[in-house]
C-alpha positions in Angstrom: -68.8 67.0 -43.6 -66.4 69.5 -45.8 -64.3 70.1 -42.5 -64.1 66.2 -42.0 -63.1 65.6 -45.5 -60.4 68.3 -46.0 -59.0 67.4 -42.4 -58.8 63.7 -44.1 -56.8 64.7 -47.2 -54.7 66.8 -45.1 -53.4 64.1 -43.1 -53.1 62.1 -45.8 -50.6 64.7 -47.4 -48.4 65.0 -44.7 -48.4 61.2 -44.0 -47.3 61.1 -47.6 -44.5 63.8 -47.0 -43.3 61.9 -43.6 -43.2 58.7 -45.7 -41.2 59.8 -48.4 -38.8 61.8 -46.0 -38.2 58.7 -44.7 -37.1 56.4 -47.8 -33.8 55.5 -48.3 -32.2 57.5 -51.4 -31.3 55.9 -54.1 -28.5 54.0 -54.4 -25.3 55.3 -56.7 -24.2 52.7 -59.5 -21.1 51.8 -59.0 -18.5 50.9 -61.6 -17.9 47.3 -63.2 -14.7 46.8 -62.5 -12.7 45.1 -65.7 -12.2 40.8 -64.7 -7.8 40.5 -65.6 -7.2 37.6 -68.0 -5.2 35.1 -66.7 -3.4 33.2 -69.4 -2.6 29.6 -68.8 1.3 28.4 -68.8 1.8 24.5 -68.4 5.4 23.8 -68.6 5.6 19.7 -69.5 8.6 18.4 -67.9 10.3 14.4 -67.2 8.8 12.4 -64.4 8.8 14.0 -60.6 11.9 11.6 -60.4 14.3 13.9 -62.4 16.4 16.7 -61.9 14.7 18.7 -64.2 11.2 18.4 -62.4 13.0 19.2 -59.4 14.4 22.3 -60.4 11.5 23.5 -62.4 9.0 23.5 -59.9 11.3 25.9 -57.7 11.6 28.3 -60.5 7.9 28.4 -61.2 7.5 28.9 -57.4 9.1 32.3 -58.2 7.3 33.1 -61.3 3.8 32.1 -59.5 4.8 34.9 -56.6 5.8 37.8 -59.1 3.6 37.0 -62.2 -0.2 37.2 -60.9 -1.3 37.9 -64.5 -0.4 33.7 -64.9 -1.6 30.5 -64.1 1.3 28.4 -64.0 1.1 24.3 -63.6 3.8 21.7 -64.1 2.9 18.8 -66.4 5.3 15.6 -65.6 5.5 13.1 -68.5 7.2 10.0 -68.6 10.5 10.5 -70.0 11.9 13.8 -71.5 11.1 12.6 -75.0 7.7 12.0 -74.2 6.7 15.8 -72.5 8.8 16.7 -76.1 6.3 14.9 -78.1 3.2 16.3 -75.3 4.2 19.9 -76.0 4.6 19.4 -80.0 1.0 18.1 -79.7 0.1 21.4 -78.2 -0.2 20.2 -74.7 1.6 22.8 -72.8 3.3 26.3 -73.3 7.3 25.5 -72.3 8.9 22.4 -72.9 12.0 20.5 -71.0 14.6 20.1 -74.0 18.1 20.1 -74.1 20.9 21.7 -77.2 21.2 17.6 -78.3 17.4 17.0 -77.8 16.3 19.9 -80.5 18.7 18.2 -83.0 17.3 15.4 -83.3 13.5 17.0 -83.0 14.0 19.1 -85.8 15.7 16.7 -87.7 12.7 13.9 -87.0 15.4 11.3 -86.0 16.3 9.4 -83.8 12.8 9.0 -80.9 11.3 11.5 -82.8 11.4 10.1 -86.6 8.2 9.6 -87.8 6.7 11.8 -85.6 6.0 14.9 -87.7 2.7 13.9 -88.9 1.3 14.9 -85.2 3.6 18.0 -84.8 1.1 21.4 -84.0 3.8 23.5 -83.0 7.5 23.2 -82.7 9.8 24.5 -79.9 12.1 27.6 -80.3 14.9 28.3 -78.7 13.6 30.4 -75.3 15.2 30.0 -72.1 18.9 28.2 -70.9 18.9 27.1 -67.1 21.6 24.8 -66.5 24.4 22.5 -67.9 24.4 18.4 -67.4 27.7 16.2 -67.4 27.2 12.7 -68.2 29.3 10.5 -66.5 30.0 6.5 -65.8 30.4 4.4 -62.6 31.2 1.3 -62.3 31.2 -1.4 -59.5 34.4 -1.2 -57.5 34.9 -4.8 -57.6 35.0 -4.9 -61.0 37.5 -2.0 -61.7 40.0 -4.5 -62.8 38.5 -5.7 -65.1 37.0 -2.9 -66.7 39.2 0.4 -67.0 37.9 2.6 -70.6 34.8 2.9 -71.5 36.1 1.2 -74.8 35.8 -1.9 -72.6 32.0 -1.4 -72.1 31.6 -2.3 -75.7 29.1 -4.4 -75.8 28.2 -5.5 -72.0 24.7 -4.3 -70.5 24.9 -1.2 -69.2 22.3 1.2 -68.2 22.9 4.6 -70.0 20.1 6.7 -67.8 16.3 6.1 -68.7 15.9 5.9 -72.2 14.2 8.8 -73.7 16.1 11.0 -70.9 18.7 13.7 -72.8 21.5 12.3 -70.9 20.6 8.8 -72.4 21.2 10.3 -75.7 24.2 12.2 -74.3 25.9 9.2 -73.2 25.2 7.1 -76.2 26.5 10.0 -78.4 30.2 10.6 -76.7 30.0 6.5 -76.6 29.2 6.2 -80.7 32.1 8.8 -81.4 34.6 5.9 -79.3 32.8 3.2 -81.5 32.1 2.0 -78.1 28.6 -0.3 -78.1 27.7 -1.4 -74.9 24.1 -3.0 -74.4 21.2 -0.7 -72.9 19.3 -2.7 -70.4 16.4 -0.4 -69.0 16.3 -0.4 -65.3 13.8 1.0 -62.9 15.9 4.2 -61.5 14.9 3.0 -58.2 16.7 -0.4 -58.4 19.7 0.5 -60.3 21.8 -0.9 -57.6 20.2 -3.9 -57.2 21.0 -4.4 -60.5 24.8 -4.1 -60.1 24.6 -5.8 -57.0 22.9 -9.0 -59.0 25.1 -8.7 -61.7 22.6 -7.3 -64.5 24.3 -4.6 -65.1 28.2 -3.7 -65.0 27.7 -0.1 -65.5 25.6 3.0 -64.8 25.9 6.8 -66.4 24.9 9.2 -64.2 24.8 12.9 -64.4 25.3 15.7 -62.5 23.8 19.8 -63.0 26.7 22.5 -63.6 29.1 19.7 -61.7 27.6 19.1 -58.4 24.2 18.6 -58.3 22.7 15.0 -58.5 19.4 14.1 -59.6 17.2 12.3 -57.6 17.5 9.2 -58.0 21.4 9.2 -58.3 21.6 10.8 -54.8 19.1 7.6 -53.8 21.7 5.6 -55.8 24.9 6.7 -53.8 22.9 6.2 -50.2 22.0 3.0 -51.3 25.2 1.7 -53.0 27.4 3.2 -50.9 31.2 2.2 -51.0 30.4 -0.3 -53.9 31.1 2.3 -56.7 34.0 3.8 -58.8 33.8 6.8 -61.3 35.2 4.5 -64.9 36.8 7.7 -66.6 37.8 7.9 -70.6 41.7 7.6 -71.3 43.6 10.4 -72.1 42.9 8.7 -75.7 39.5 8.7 -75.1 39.3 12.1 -74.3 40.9 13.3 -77.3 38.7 11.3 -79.3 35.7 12.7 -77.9 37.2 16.4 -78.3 38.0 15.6 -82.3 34.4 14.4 -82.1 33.2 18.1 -81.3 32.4 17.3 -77.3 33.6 19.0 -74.7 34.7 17.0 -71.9 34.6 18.2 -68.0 36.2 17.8 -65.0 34.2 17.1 -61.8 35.3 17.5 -58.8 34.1 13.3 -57.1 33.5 14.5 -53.9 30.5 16.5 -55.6 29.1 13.1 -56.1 30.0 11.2 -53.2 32.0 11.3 -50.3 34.3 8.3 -51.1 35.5 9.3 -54.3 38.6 10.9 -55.0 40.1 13.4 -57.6 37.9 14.3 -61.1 35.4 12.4 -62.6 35.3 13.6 -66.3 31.9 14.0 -67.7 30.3 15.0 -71.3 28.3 18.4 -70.7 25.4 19.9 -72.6 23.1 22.4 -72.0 19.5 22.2 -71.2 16.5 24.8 -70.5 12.7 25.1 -70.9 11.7 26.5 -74.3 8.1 27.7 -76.1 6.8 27.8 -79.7 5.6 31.4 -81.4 2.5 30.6 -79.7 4.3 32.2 -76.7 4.3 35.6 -77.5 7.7 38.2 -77.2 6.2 39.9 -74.8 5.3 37.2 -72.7 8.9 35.0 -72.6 10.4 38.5 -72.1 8.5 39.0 -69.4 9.7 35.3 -67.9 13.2 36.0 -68.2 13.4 39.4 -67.3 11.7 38.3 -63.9 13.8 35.5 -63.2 16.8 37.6 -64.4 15.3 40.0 -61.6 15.3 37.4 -59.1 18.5 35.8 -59.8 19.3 35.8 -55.8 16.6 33.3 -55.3 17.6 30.6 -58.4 20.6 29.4 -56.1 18.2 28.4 -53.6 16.3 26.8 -55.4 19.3 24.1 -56.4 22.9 25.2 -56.2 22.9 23.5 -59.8 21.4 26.9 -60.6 24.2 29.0 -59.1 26.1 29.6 -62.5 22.7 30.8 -63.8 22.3 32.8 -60.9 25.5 34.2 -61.5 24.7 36.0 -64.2 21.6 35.1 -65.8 21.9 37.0 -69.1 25.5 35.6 -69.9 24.1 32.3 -69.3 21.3 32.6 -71.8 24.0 33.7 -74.2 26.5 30.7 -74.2 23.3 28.9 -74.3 22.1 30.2 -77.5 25.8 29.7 -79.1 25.8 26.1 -78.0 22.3 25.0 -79.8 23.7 27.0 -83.0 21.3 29.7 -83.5 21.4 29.0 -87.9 19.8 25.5 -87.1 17.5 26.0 -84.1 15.6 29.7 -84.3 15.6 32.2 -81.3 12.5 33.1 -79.5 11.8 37.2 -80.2 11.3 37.4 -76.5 14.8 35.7 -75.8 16.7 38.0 -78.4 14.8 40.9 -77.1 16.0 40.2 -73.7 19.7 39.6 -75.4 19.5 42.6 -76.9 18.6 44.6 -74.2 21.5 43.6 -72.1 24.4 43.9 -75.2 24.3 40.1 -75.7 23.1 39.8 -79.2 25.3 38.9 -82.0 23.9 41.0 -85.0 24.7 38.4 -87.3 22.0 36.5 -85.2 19.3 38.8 -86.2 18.1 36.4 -89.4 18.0 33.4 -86.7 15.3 35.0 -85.0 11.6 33.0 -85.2 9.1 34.1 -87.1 
């Protein structure tokens, strides 16, 4: 009975040995890796009809593929003034403005008066991407009869979408003539239906660094083609416009259609995509230093990007000279960016945002 019994609790001890021979070690703990924060950029922009839609959504395109740590998204509004007004209300990160445009914001004139009371943060400037020209066509049966723009005064004309920068452009060189005409807003699909029924007699139009058409305007010369004429200022004009502090600029027509001939002469001002402090430096420095590192790719993007693309850094500062840096504040990221390549005016250093 002894024999049986320790025969018993030997088997049992090797069984016990073989089992645990045969369980699987324990497994080793491995690491937690660290989740990256992705911070969010919305950049609020005009409708998907303008230019600067267009153009922006090419330039994210390159952020997006060399700026992982980002979530960028485009936020199309209904007019310029109105993704203004979005982004003061703290609906997005960068904002489509233009050297005019941040006049009048910070002034609270103009679209913008009364609009303070809803104002959570206030653009600075931050980045410079492109110039406009404003310019006026009219129809070539009536090029007779109309031949200033002083003789616009007070006929129906449409001056761009109203709440677009160029609408204020145009109604700015057109107030320092004393020139009046009447705004009729026109769907920027029909505009020439309307000068083919008569209610309008003019159209402004703009085109990026003097060759590039928005998207409706190139839809405009398809389908009023050969029934339009550039209607430049007089040589009296002009000199009224440049005691009036504008610059005026020659375009070469053929940029803008095929049929036209010689210079169309056009009112320029600059435009870009700028942030609040909310932005931090280190994060518009970032921005620009990529895009400034991908220049190459800007002019496919839109050969109205091609004197960015140039050189990117000189571009940022002529655009920080036309907004006036004593009235509109520089981003820190911007002037760090300026200062980094030699382009910083000291005298600038009090203008920077805080």
């Amino acid at each position: 009975m002894k024999k049986k019994l320790a025969l018993l609790i030997a088997v049992s001890i090797v069984a016990v040995v073989i089992f645990a021979g045969c369980a699987a070690p324990p497994k080793e703990e491995k690491p937690t890796a660290t989740p990256t924060t992705v911070k969010t950029w919305r950049w609020a922009t005009a409708d998907p009809g303008s230019y600067g839609y267009r153009v922006i959504t090419g330039m994210v395109d390159i952020l997006k593929r060399n700026l992982p740590q980002y979530d960028f998204s485009i936020k199309p509004y209904s007019s310029t003034t109105a993704a203004i007004k979005g982004f003061c209300k703290d609906e997005a990160e960068s904002v489509y403005l233009a050297d005019l445009g941040f006049g009048k914001l910070y002034n609270f004139t103009g679209p913008f008066e009364g609009f303070e009371p809803e104002v959570k943060q206030m653009p600075v400037q931050t980045f410079w991407a492109y110039t406009m020209e404003t310019f006026i066509l009219i129809p070539k049966d009536k090029a007779d009869e109309i031949k200033s723009w002083s003789d616009l005064d007070g006929k129906p004309v449409f001056l761009t979408p109203a709440g677009y920068m160029n609408h204020l452009n145009i109604r700015r060189a057109l107030n320092a003539l004393g020139v009046n005409p009447q705004h009729v807003e026109v769907d920027s699909k029909f505009v020439c239906k309307a000068i083919e029924d008569g209610t309008i007699v003019a159209t402004a139009l703009y085109t990026t660094a003097g060759r590039s058409l928005p998207t409706w305007g190139q839809e405009l010369m398809i389908s009023c083609k050969g029934k339009l004429v550039p209607l430049n200022p007089t040589p009296e004009e002009i000199e009224k416009l440049k005691e009036a502090g504008l610059d005026v600029k020659e375009i070469d027509a053929k940029k803008v259609s095929e049929d036209f001939e010689g210079v169309i002469y056009g009112v320029p001002f600059y435009f870009g995509y700028h942030s609040s402090l909310k932005m931090s430096e280190e994060d518009i420095y970032t921005m620009l230093k990529t895009l400034d590192e991908n220049s190459e790719m800007l002019a496919s993007v839109d050969p109205g990007l091609e004197p960015l693309a140039k050189n990117f850094a000189e571009f940022q500062y002529k655009g920080v000279k036309s907004c006036d840096p004593s009235v509109i504040p520089v981003h820190p990221g911007l002037a760090k960016f300026l200062k980094e390549k030699g382009l910083w005016e000291s005298e600038w250093d009090k203008y920077i945002a805080k």
